[in-house]
N, C-alpha and C positions, 0 to 999 in steps of 0.2 A: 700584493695589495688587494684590496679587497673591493669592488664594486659600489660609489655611490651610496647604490638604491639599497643595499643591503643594510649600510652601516647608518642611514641615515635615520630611521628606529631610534635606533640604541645611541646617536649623540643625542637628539631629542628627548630622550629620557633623560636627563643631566641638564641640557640647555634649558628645557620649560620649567626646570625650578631657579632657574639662575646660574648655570655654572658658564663660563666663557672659555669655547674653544681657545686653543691653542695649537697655530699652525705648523710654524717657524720656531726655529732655535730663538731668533732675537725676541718672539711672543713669550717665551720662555722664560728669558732671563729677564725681559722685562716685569714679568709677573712676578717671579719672586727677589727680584731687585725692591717691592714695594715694602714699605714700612707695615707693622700687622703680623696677623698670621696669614697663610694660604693655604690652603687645603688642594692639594694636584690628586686628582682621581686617573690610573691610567686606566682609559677604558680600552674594551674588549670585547671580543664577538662572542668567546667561550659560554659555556651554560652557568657559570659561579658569576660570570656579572650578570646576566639578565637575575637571577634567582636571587644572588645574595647580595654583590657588592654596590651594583644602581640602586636598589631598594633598600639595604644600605646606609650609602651615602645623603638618598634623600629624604629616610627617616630622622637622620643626624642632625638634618638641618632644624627639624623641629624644637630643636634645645636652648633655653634663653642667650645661653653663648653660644657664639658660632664666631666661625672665621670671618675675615674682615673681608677675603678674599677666597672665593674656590670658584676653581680652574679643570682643564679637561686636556690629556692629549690621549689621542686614538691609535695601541696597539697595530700595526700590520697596514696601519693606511697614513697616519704623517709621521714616516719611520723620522726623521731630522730630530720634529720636536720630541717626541718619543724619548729619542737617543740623547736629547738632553738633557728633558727633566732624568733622568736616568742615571745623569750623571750627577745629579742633584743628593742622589740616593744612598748612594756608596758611604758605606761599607756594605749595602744589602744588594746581594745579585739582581740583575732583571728579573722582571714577574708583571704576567699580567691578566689579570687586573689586579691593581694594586695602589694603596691610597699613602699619602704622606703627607703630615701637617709639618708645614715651616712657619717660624717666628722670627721675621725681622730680617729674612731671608737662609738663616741655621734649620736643620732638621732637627723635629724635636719630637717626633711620633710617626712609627712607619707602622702599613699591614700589606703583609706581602699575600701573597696568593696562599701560599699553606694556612693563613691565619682568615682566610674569606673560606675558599672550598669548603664545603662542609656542615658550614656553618652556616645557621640562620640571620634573615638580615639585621634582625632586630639585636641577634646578640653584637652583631657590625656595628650596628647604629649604639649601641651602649660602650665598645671600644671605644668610637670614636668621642662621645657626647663626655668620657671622662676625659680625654685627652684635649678637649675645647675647654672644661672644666680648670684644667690645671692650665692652659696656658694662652687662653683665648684672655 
């Protein structure tokens, strides 16, 4: 688990544009229990979320459609929700950081961490901005 003061940055970067933690397994399912799409961002301390996937996820937001909902759980600090949204996930192994849009509670667009590293946020932000396109 990872210290507070270290992680509290990097939720702040997601929550000051809107996204809402997620603690708990029942925060979880009640999130994508909701009618909509949702957007779950697992965040991370790694260097591909500061670099690519937060900046990212927040550029994505810029897009006339967007999720009805997006949500946040925290890699290596609320292992429970973690390990739920995760189970949200499957067929796709854990990974993190790593983003997934649900529709109506189904998965219908995943980016796993091979598809962030590497890559610039903005190409992140056009992944995702086509994926609100077709099902936002």
């Amino acid at each position: 688990m990872y210290p507070a003061e270290l992680v509290k940055p990097m939720r702040e970067d997601l929550t000051n544009v809107g996204f809402e933690e997620l603690h708990t397994p029942e925060a979880v399912d009640a999130a994508l229990a909701k009618e909509g799409t949702t957007l779950v961002v697992v965040n991370s301390v790694c260097g591909c979320a500061a670099a690519n996937a937060r900046p990212g996820a927040r550029m994505s937001l810029q897009n006339e459609k967007r999720p009805t909902n997006i949500v946040t759980v925290f890699a290596g600090v609320d292992k429970e929700a973690v390990d739920t949204a995760r189970g949200y996930m499957v067929p796709f192994p854990p990974s993190s950081p790593s983003m997934a849009l649900f529709k109506d509670g189904e998965l219908v667009h995943m980016l796993e961490r091979h598809h962030i590293e590497g890559r610039p946020a903005e190409l992140i932000a056009e992944n995702l901005i086509d994926a609100y396109n077709e099902h936002c």
